[in-house]
Structure formats: structure tokens, C-alpha cells
Backbone as JSON, one array per atom type, in Angstrom:
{
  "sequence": "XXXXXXXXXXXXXXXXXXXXXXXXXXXXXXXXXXXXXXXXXXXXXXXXXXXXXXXXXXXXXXXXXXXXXXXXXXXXXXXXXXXXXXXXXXXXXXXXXXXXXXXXXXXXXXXXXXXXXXXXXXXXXXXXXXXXXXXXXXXXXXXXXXXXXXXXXXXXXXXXXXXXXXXXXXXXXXXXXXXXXXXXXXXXXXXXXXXXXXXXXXXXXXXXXXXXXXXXXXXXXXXX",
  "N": [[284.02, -28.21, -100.21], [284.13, -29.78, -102.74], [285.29, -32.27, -101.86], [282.94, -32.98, -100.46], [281.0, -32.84, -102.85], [282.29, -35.59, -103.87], [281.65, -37.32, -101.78], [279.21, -37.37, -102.23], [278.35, -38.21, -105.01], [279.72, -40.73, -104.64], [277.9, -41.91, -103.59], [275.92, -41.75, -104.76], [276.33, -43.37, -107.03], [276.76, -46.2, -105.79], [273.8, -46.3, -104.82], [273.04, -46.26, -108.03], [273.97, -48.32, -108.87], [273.51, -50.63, -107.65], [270.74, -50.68, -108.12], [270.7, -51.56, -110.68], [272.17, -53.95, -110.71], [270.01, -55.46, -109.82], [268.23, -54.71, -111.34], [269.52, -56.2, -114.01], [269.49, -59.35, -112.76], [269.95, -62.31, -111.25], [271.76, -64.12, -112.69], [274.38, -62.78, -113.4], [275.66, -62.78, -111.04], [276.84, -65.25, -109.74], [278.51, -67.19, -107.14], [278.56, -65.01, -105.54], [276.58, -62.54, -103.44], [274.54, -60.0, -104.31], [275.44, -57.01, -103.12], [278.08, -57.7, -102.81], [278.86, -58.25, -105.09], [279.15, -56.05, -106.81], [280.19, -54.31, -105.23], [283.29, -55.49, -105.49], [283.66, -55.27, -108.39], [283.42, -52.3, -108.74], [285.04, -51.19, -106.83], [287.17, -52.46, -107.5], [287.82, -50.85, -109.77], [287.91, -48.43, -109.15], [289.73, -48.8, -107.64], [291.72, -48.73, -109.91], [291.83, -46.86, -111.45], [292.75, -45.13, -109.14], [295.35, -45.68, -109.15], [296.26, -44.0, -111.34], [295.55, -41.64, -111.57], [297.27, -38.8, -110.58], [297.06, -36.03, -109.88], [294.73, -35.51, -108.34], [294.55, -37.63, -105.83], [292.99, -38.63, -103.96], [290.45, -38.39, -104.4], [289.28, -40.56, -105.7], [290.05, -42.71, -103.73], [288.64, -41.89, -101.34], [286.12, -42.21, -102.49], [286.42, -45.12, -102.41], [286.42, -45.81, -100.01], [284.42, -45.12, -99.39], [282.78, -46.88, -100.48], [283.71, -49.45, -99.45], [282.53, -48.67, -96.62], [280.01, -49.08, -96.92], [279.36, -51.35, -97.73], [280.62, -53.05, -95.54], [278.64, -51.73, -93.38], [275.94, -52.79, -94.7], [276.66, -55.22, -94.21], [276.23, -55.97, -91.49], [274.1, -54.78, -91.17], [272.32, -57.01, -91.91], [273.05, -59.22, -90.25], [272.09, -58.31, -88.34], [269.45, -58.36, -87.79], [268.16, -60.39, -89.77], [265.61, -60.74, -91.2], [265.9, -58.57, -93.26], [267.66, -59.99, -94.62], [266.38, -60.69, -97.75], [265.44, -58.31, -98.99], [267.86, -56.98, -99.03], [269.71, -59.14, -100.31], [268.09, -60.3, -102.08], [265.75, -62.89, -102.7], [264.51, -66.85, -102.77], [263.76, -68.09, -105.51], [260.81, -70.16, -107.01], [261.06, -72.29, -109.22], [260.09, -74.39, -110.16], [257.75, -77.27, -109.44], [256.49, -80.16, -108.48], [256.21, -81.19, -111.19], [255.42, -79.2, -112.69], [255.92, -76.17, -114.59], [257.54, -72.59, -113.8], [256.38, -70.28, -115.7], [256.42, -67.78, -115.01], [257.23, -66.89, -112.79], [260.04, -67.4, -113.93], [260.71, -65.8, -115.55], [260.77, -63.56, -114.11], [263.65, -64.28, -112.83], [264.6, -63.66, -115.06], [265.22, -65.94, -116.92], [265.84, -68.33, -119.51], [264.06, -71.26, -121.1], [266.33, -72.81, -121.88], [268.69, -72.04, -120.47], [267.99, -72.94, -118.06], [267.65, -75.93, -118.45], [270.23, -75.86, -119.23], [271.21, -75.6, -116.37], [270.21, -77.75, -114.72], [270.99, -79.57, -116.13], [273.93, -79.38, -115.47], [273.59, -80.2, -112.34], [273.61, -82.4, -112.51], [271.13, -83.8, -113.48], [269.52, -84.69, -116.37], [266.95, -85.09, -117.4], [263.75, -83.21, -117.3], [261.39, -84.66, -116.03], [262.84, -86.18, -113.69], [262.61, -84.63, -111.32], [261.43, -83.39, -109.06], [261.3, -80.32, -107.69], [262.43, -77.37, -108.49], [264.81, -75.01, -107.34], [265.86, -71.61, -107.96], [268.41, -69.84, -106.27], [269.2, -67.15, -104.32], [271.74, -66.83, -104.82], [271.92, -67.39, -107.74], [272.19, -69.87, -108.49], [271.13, -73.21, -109.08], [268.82, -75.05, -107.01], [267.91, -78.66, -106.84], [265.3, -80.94, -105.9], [265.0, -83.94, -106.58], [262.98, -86.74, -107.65], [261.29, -88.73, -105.56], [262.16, -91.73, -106.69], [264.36, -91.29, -107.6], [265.96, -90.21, -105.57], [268.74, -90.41, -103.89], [269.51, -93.47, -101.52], [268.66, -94.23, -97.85], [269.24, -94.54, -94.44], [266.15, -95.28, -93.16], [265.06, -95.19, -95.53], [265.2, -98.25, -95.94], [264.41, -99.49, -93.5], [266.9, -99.82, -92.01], [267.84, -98.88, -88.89], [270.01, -96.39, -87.6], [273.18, -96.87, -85.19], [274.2, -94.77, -83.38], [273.44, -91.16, -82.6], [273.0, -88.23, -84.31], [276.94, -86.75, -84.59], [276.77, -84.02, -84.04], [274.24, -81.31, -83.81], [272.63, -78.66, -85.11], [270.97, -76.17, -82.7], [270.63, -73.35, -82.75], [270.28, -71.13, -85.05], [270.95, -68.38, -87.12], [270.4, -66.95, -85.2], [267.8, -67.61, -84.6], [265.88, -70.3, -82.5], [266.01, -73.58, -82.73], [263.16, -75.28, -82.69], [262.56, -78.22, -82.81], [264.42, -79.49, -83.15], [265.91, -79.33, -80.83], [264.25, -80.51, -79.01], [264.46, -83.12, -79.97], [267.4, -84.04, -79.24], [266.48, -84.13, -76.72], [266.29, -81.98, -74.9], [265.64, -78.57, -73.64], [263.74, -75.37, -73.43], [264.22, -73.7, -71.11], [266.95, -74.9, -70.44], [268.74, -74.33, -72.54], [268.69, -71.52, -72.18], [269.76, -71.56, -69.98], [272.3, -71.88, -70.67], [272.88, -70.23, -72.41], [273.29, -67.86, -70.55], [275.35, -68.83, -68.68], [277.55, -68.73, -70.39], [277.84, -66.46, -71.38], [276.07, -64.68, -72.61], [272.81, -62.54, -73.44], [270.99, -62.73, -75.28], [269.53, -64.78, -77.49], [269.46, -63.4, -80.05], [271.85, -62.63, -80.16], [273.36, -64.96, -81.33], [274.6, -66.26, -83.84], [275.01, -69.1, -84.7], [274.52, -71.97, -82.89], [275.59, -74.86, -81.9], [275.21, -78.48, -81.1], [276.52, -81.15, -79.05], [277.35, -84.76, -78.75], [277.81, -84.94, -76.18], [275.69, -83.06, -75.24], [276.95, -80.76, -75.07], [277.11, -77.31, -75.32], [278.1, -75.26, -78.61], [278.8, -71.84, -79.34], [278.35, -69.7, -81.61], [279.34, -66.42, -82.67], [277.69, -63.99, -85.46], [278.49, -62.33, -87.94]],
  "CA": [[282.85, -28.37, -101.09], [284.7, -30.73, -103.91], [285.01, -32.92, -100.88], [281.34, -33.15, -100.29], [280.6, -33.39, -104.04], [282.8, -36.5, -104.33], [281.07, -38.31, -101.39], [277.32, -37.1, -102.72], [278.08, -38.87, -106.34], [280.08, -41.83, -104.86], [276.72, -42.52, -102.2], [274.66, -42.04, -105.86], [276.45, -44.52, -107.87], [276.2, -47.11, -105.28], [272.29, -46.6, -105.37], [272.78, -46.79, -109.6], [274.66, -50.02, -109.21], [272.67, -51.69, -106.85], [269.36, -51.42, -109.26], [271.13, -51.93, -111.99], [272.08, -55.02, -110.32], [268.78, -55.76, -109.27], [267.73, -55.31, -112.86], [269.7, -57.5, -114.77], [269.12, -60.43, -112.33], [271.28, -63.26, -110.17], [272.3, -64.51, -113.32], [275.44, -62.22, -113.43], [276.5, -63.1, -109.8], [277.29, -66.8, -109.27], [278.26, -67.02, -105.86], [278.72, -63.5, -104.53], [275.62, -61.68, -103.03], [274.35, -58.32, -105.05], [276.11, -56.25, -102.9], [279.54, -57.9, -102.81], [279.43, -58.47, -106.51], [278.99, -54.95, -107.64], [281.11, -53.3, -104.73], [284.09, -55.89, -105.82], [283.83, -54.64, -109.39], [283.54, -50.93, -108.75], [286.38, -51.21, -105.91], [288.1, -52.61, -108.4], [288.01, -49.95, -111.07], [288.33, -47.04, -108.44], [291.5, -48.81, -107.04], [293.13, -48.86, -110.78], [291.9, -44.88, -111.31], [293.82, -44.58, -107.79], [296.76, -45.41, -109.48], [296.42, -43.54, -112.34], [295.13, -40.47, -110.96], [297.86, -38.02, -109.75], [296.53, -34.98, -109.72], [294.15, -35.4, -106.69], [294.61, -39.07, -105.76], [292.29, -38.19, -102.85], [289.18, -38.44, -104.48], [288.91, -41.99, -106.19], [290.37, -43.41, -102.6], [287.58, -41.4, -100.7], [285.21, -43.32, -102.8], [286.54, -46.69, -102.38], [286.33, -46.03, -98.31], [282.85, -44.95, -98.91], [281.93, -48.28, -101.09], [284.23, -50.48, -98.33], [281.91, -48.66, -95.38], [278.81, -49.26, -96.98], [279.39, -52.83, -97.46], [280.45, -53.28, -93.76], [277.14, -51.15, -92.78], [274.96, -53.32, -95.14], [276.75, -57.0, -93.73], [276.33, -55.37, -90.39], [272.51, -54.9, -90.68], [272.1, -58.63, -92.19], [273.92, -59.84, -89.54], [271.23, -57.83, -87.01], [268.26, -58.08, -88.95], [267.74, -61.1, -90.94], [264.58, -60.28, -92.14], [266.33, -57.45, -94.08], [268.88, -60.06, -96.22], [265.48, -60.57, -98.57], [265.44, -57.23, -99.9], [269.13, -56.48, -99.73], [270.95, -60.2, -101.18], [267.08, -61.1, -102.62], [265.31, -64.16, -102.41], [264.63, -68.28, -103.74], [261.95, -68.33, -106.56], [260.46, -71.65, -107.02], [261.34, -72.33, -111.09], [259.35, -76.32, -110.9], [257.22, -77.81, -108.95], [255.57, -81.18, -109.06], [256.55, -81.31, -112.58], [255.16, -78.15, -113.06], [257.11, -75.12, -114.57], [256.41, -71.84, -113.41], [256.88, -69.51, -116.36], [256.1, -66.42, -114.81], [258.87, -67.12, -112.06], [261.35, -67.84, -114.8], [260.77, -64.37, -116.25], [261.56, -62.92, -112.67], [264.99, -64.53, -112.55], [265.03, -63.85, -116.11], [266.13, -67.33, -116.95], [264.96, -69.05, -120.1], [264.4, -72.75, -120.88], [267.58, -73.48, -122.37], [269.36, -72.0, -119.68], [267.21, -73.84, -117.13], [268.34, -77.29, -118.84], [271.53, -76.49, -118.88], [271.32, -75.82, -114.91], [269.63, -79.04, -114.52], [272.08, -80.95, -116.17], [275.23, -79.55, -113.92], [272.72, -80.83, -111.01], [272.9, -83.96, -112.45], [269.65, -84.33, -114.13], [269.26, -84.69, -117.66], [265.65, -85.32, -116.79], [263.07, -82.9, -116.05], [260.71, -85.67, -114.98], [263.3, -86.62, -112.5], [262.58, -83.12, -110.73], [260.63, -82.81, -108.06], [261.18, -79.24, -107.05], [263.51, -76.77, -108.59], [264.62, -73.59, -106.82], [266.79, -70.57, -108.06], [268.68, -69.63, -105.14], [269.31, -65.96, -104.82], [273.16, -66.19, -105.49], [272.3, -67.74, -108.63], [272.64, -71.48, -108.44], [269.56, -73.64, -108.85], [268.56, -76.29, -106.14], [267.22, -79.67, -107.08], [264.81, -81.78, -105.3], [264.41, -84.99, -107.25], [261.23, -86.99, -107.21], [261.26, -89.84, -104.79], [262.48, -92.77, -107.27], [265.87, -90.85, -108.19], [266.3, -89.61, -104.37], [269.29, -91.82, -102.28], [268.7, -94.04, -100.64], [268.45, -93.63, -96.46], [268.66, -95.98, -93.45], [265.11, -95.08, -93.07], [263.79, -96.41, -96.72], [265.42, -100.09, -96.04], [263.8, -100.01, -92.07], [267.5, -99.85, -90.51], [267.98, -97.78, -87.21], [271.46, -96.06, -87.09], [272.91, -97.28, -83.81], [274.25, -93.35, -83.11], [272.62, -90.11, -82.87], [274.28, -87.63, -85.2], [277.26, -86.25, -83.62], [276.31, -82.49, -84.06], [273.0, -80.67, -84.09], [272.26, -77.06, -84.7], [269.75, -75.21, -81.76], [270.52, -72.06, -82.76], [270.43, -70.77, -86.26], [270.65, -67.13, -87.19], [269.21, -66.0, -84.0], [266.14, -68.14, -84.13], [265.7, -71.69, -81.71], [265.06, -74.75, -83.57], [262.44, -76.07, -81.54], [262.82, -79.34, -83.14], [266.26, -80.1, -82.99], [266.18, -79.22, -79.21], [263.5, -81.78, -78.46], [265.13, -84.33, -80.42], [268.32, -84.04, -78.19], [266.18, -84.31, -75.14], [266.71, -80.5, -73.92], [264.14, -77.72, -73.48], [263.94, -73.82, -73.54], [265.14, -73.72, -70.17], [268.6, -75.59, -70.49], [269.38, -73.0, -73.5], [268.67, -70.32, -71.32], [270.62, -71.63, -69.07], [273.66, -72.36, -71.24], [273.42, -68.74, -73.06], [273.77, -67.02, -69.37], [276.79, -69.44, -68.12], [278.53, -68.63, -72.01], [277.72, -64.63, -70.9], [274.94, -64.23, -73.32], [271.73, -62.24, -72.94], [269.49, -62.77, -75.7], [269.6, -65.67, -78.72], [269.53, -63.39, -81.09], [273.47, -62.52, -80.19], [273.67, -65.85, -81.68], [274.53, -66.68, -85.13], [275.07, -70.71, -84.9], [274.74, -72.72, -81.67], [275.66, -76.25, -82.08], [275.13, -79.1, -79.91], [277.46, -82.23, -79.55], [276.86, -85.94, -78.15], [277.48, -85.19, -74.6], [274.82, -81.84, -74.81], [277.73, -79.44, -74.88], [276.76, -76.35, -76.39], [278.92, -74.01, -78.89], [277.75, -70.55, -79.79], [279.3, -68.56, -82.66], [278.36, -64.79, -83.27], [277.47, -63.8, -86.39], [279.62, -61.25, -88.79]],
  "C": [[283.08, -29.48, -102.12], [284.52, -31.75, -103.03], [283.59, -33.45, -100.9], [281.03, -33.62, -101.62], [280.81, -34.98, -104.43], [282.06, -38.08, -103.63], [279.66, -38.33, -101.89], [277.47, -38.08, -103.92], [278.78, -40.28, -105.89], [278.62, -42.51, -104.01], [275.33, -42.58, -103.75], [275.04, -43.08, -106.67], [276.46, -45.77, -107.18], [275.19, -47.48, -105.23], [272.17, -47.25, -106.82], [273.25, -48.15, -109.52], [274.12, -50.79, -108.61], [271.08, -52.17, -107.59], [269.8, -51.64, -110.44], [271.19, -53.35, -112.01], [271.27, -56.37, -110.41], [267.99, -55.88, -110.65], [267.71, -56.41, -113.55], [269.67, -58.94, -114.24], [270.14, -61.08, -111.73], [271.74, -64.08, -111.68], [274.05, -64.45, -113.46], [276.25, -62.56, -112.28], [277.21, -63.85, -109.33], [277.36, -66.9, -107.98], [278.35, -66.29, -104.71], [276.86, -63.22, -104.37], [275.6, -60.71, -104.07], [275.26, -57.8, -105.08], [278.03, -56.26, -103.38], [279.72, -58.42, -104.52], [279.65, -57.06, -107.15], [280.05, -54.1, -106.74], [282.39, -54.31, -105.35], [284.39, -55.65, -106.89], [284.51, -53.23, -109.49], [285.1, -50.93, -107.77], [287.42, -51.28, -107.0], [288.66, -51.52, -109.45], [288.18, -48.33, -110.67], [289.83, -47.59, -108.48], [292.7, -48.36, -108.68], [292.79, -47.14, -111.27], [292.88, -44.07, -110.39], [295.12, -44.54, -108.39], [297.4, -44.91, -110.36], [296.03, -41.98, -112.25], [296.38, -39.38, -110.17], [298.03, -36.84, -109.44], [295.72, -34.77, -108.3], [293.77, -37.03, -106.82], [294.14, -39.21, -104.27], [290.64, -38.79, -102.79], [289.05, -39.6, -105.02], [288.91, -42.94, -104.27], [289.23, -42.7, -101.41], [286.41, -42.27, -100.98], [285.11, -44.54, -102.51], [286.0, -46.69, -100.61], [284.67, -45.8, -98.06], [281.89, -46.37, -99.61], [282.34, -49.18, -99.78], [282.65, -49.93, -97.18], [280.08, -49.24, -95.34], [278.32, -50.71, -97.2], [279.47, -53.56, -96.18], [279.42, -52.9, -93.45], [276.11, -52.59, -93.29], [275.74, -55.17, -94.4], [276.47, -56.65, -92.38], [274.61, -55.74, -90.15], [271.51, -56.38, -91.35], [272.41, -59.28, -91.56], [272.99, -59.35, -88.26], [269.86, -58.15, -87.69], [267.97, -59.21, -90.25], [266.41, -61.31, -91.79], [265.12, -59.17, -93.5], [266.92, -58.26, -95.62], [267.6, -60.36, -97.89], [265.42, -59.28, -99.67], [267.06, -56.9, -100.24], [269.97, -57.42, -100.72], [269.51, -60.58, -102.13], [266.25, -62.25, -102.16], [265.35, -65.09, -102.96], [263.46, -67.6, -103.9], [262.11, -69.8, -107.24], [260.34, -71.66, -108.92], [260.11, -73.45, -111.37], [258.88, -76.78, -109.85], [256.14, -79.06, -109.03], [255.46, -81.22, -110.24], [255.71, -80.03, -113.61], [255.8, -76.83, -113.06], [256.53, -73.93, -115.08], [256.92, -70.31, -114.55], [257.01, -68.15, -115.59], [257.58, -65.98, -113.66], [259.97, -67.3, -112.6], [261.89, -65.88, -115.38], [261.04, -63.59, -115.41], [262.61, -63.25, -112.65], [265.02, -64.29, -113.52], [266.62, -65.23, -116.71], [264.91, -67.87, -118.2], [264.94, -70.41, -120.2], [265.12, -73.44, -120.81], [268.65, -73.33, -121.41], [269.14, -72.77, -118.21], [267.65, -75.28, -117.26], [269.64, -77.52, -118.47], [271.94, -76.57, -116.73], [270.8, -76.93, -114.2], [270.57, -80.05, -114.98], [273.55, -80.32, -115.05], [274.96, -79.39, -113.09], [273.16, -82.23, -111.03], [271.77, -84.67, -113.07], [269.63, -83.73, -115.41], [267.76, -84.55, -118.17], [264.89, -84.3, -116.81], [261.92, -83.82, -115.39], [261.06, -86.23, -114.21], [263.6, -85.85, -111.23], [261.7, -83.18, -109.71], [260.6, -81.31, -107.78], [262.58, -78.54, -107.39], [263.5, -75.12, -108.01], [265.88, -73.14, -107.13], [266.88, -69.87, -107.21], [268.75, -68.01, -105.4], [270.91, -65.08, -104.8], [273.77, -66.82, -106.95], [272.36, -68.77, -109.12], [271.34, -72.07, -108.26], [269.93, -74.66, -107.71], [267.42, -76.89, -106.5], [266.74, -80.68, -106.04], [264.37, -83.18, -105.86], [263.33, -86.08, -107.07], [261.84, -88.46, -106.25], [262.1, -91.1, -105.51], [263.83, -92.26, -107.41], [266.77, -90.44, -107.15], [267.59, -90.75, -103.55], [269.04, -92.31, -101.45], [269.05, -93.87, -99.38], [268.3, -94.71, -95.47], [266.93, -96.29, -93.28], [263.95, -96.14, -94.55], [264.2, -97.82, -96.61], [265.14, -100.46, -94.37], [265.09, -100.57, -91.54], [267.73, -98.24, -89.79], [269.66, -97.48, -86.63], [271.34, -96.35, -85.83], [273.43, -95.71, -83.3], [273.37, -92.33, -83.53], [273.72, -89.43, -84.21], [275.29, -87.12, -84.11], [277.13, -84.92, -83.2], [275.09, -81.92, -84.95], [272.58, -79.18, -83.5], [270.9, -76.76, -83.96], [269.8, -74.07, -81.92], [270.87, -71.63, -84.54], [269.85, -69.12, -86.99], [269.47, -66.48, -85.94], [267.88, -66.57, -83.65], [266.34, -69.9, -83.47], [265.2, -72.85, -83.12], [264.42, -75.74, -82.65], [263.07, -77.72, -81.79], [263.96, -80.35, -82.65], [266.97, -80.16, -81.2], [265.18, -80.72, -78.63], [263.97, -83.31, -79.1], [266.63, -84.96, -79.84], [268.22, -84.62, -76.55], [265.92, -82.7, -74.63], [265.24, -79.23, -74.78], [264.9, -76.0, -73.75], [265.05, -73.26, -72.49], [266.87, -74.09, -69.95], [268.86, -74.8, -71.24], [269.37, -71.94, -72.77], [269.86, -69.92, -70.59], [271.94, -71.47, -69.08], [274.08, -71.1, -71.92], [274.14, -68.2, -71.7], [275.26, -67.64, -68.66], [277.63, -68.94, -69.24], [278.18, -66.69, -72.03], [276.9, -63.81, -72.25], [273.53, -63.79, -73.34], [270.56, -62.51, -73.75], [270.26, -64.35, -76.67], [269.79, -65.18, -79.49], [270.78, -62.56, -81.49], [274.23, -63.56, -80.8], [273.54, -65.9, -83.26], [274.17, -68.02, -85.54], [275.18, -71.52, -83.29], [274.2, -73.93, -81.77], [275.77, -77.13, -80.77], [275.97, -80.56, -80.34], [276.65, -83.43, -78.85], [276.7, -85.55, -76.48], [276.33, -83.71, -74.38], [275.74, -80.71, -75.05], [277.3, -78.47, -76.12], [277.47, -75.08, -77.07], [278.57, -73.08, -79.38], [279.19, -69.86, -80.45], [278.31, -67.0, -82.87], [278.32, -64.58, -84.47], [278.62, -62.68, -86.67], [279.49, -59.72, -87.74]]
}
């Protein structure tokens, strides 16, 4: 019965820590996920109870195996299910657009101006009129699109024509085809098909990353 009790309250404070999380915002995270920021904490502060605990040094280490499993479960069903990592790691909210800044989205990441500046300057931009498009990622980190005049420059804006293709181009990305990137290669639905079943694969969405090289060859990685 103690047993049982110990996993019932460690399966409730994972719920409390995850909206708690979810409360105070991606501010706190930097470049961990939700999950793996709050189980790396708590892990943490079971493991040093574990070693301080010698009375029943059973029950802190029960917990930790039940935070470890639930982290494997939850990278498990992000790893099947990428529609899911939205609600479980979050999402990007668009902070600036077209030199327009979107308060109401700021107050969702709870992020104020000053902190917004300073994430703009360790971008690089001192500027915001040199902004095109700012997005707060959802491990925390903004991404800058700068407006056309401030952008590097590209074989494309001085009209030359690399004489190579690139040498590697992703067709497979989290389970979904990039049409694009296949027709820009030359190669069709069919030839992927073809190339999963020779590489002993039944669907695409066994695929995490499937890269393509100069001569067509195609490498397939599985996901976590």
C-alpha cells in the first residue's frame, strides 16, 4: 500500500510540474524542452534525497524510475506522433512581423520589451527596423528574419548560377515527404517507395530523416 502511495504522488507531481512549467513560460528553459527541463531538476533533487535517505531508500529511487519512464514514454510518443510535440514541448509565437509587434503574443511568452531587445541584440540586431519577422521558438530562443536590405547576400541576388547542386538534400523529414526537394533532385514518389522497400522499410513514417546525396543515394535514419 506505501508502495502504491509513493507511485500515486510521484505520477501527481509530475502533472504539478509540468503546469507549473507551462505557467511560468519558455523563458526558464533555454535549450531543454518542458519536459526534460523539469524532469532534470526533479531527478536531480530525488537523486540527492536518495542519498540522504536511509531509512527506506526505496521510495525516492522508485520515483526517479517513474520520472525516467515517463520521459522515455513522452519522447517515445513525439517520436510517433508529431502532431503531439505542440502540446507536449509547445509551440513558435510570432513576437514581429512586418515591423509590427504583436503585444498580445508577447504576453503569451510572457516576454516584455526590454527583454525582447535584449534578444534582438544577441541576434545581432540592434535595430528593430532591421527585423523582418521575429519568432520565439518554443525552447526559448528567438528567431530573426531580417528585412531584405540587412539579409546576405546569395548567388541568386548578383544573377550567378552555382556550377553544383548541393551535395545533400533532405526527402524525408519527420515522417513526412518533401515533395519539393524530391522534384528538385529529379526523383518521384515511386523511386522512394522503391528505396524504403530495398532499405526493409514499410511505411515513411518509420522515418525520421532521409537524406539524399549527389549520386541519388538515399540514407534513412529512425527517429528516437
Amino acid at each position: 500500500m506505501e508502495i502504491l502511495k509513493v507511485v500515486l504522488t510521484s505520477l501527481l507531481s509530475v502533472a504539478a510540474l509540468f503546469i507549473t512549467a507551462k505557467i511560468i513560460g519558455h523563458k526558464q528553459i533555454s535549450q531543454l524542452d518542458f519536459f526534460d527541463y523539469i524532469t532534470g531538476i526533479t531527478i536531480g533533487s530525488i537523486a540527492a534525497e536518495l542519498a540522504t535517505e536511509l531509512e527506506s531508500p526505496w521510495k525516492p529511487l522508485i520515483a526517479m524510475v517513474i520520472y525516467g519512464a515517463v520521459a522515455v514514454l513522452l519522447s517515445l510518443i513525439t517520436s510517433k506522433f508529431p502532431k503531439s510535440r505542440k502540446y507536449i514541448n509547445g509551440s513558435p509565437t510570432i513576437i514581429m512581423n512586418n515591423g509590427k509587434i504583436y503585444r498580445n503574443n508577447m504576453k503569451k511568452a510572457k516576454l516584455d520589451l526590454s527583454e525582447l531587445m535584449v534578444m534582438c541584440r544577441q541576434a545581432g540586431y540592434f535595430n528593430l527596423n532591421d527585423i523582418q519577422t521575429a519568432i520565439f521558438e518554443h525552447n526559448g530562443k528567438l528567431t530573426v528574419l531580417p528585412v531584405s536590405g540587412k539579409r546576405p547576400v546569395n548567388p541568386e541576388d548578383i544573377n550567378i548560377q552555382p556550377k553544383s547542386e548541393y551535395l545533400f538534400t533532405e526527402v524525408i523529414m519527420d515522417g513526412r515527404i518533401l515533395d519539393e526537394n524530391l522534384k528538385r533532385r529529379g526523383l518521384d514518389l515511386t523511386w522512394l517507395q522503391k528505396e524504403l522497400e530495398n532499405q526493409g522499410y514499410k511505411s515513411v513514417k518509420e522515418i525520421f530523416l532521409g537524406v539524399c546525396d549527389r549520386e541519388n543515394n538515399l540514407s534513412l535514419f529512425q527517429g528516437r
